[in-house]
C-alpha positions as CSV (number, residue, x, y, z in Angstrom):
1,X,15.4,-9.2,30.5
2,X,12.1,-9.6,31.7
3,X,8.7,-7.4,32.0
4,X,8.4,-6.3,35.5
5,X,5.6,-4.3,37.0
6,X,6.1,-0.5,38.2
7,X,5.2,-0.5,41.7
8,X,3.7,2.6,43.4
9,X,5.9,6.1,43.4
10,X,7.6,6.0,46.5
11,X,6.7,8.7,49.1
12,X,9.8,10.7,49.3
13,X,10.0,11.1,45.6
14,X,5.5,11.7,45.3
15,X,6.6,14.3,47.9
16,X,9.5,15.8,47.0
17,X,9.9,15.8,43.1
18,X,8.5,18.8,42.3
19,X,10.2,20.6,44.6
20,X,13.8,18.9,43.4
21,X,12.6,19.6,39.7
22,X,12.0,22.9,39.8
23,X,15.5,23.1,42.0
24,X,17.4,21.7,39.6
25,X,16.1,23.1,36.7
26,X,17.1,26.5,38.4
27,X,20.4,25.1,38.4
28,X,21.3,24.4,35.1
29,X,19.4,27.4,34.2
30,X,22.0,29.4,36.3
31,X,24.9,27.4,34.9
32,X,24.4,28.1,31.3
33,X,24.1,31.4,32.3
34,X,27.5,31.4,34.3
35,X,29.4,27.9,34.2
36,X,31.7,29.1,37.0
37,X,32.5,26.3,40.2
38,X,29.9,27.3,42.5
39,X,26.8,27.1,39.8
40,X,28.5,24.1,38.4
41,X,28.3,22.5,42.1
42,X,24.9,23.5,43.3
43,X,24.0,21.9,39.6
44,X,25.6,18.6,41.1
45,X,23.9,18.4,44.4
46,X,20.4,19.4,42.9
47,X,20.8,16.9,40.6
48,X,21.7,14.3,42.9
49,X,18.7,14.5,45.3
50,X,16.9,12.0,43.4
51,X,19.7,9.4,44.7
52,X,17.7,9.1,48.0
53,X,18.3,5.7,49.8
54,X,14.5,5.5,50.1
55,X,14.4,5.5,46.2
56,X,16.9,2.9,45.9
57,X,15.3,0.7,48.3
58,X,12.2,0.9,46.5
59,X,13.6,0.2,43.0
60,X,16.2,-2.9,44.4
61,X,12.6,-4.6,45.9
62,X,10.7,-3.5,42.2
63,X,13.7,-5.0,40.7
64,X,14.2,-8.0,42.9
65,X,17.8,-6.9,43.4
66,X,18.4,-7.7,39.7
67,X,20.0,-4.9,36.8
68,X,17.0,-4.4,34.9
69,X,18.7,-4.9,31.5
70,X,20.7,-7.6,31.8
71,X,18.9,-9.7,35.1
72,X,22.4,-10.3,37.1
73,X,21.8,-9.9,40.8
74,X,23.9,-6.8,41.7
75,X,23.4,-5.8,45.3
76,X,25.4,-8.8,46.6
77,X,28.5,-7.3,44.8
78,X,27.9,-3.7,44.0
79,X,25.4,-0.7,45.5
80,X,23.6,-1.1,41.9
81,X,22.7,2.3,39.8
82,X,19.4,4.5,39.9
83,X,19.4,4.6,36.2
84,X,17.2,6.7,33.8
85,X,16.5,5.0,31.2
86,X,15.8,8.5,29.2
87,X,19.0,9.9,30.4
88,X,19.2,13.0,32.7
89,X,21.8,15.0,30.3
90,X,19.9,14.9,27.4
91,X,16.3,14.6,29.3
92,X,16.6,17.3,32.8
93,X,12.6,16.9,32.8
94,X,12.9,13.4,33.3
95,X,15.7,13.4,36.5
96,X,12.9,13.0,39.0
97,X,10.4,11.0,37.1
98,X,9.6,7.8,39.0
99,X,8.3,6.1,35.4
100,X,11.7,6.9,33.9
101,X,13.8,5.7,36.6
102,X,15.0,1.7,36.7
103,X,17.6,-0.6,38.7
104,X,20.9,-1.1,36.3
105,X,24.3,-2.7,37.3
106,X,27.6,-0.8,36.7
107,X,28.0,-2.3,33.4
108,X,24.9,-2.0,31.3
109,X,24.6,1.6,32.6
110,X,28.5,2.5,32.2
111,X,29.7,4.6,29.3
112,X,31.0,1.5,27.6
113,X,27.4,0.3,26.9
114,X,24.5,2.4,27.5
115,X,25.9,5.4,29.8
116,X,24.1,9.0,28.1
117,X,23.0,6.8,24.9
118,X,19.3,6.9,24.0
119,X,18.5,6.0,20.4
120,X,15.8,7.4,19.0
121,X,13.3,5.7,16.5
122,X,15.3,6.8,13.1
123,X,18.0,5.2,15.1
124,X,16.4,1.8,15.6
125,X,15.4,2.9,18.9
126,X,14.8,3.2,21.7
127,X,15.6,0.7,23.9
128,X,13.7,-1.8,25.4
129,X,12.0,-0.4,28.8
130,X,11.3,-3.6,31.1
131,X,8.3,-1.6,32.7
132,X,6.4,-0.8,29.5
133,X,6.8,-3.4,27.1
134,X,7.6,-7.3,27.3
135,X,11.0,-8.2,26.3
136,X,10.4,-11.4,24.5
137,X,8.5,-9.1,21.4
138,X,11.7,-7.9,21.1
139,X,14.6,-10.7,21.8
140,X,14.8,-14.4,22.6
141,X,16.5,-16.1,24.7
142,X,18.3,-19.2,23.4
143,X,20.6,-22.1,24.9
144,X,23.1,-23.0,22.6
145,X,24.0,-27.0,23.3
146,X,27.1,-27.1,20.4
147,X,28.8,-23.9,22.7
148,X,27.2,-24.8,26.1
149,X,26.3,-20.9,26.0
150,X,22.8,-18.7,26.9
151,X,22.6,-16.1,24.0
152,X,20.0,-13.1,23.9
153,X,18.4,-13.4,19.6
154,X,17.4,-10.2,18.6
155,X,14.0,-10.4,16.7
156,X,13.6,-6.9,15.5
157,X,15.8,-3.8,14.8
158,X,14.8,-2.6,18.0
159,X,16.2,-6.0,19.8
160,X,19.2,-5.4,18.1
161,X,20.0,-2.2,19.3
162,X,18.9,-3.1,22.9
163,X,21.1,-6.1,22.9
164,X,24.3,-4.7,21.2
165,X,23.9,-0.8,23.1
166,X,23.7,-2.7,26.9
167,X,26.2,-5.1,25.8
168,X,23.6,-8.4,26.6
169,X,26.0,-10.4,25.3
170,X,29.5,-9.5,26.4
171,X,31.7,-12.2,27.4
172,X,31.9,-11.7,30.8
173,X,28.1,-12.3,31.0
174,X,27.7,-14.6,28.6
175,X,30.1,-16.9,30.7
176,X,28.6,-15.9,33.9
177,X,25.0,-16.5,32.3
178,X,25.6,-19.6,30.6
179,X,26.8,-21.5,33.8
180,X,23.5,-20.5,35.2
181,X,21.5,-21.5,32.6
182,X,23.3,-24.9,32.1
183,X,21.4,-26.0,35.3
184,X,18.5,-24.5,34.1
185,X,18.5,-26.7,30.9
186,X,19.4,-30.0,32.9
187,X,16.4,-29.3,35.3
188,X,14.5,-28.7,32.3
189,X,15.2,-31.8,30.6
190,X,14.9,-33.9,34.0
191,X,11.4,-32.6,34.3
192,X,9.7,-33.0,30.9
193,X,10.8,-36.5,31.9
194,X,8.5,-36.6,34.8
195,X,11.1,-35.9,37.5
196,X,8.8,-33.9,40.1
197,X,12.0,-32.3,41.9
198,X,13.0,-30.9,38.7
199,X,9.9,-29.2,38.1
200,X,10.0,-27.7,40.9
201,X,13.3,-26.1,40.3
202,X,13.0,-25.1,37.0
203,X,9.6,-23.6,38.1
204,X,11.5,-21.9,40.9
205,X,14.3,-20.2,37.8
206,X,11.2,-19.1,36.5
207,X,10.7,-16.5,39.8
208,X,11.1,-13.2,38.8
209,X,14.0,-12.6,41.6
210,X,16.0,-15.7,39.9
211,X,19.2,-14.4,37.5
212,X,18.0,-15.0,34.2
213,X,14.6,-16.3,34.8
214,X,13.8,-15.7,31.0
215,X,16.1,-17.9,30.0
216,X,14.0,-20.3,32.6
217,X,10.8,-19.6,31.0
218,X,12.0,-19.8,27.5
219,X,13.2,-23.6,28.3
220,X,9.5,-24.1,29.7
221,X,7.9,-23.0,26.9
222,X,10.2,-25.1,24.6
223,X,9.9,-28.2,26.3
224,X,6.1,-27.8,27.1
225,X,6.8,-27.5,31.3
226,X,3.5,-26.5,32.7
């Protein structure tokens, strides 16, 4: 996981979210009053409005095409997730809400890890939000030489529930991420030996649209790669 900068509200959403708020609060207002199919269905396609390709498009480039949690590229194998990261059921306000809304994969955002989850602080919460605060106050992210694996360290409570609720070290990803990273740390080593081509690939994992640049980063800063 890495900080990434919020880029401008797109225009569809600047123009339209009002509008869809105010829609789909209507909605759920008439649901609760009568929870029959056809409330229940206009609730579902106000809601959905804020699944506009134009919004995706905007947050896959903010994103650089990587889950915002867990920093696999997704849209090579999967359409990716408009998630909210203060989730819709619990938060209606916040459906539309270009500051609450971030790039996830299938995975970190499925009901096995995060899904409708949002910890408060008496929880050890919240999450970690990539656009608002930088990662590494909150985890490391460490290459483990005696397993050959690239593990995410909490440092705080808050790291810990971040890391355990999105499932940031799950097998799957840990295998996936470690094979990665391996490269990373042979490049790493290479060029805090003076070789100039690995420099310039490890400074390459260090681009923000490279799968697990922190990881990248993290191996700079340990082996003094300027």
């Amino acid at each position: 996981m890495i900080y990434v900068n919020r880029t401008l509200v797109p225009t569809i959403l600047n123009r339209n979210a009002h509008t869809w708020q105010a829609e789909y609060t209507n909605a759920i207002n008439a649901y609760n009053v009568n929870p029959n199919a056809l409330n229940k269905e206009n609730k579902k396609q106000a809601e959905k409005k804020y699944n506009h390709y134009l919004i995706k498009a905007a947050l896959k480039n903010m994103f650089s095409g990587k889950c915002a949690y867990c920093e696999s590229h997704v849209i090579h194998i999967d359409y990716g997730h408009i998630e909210h990261y203060k989730p819709k059921a619990s938060y209606p306000n916040e459906c539309f809400n270009w500051e609450n809304l971030l790039l996830g994969c299938a995975i970190c955002n499925g009901s096995q890890y995060k899904g409708d989850h949002f910890p408060l602080a008496h929880q050890n919460g919240p999450i970690i939000n990539p656009t608002l605060e930088d990662p590494r106050d909150f985890l490391s992210f460490e290459f483990d030489v005696k397993t050959g694996t690239a593990n995410i360290i909490e440092k705080n409570l808050r790291g810990l529930t971040t890391k355990s609720l999105l499932g940031l070290n799950r097998p799957d990803l840990v295998r996936h991420r470690s094979s990665v990273v391996k490269m990373m740390v042979f490049a790493a080593i290479k060029a805090s030996k003076g070789d100039h081509e690995a420099l310039i690939e490890i400074k390459r994992c260090c681009n923000k649209d490279e799968e697990y640049s922190a990881f990248a980063i993290e191996l700079c800063k340990h082996f003094n790669i300027i």
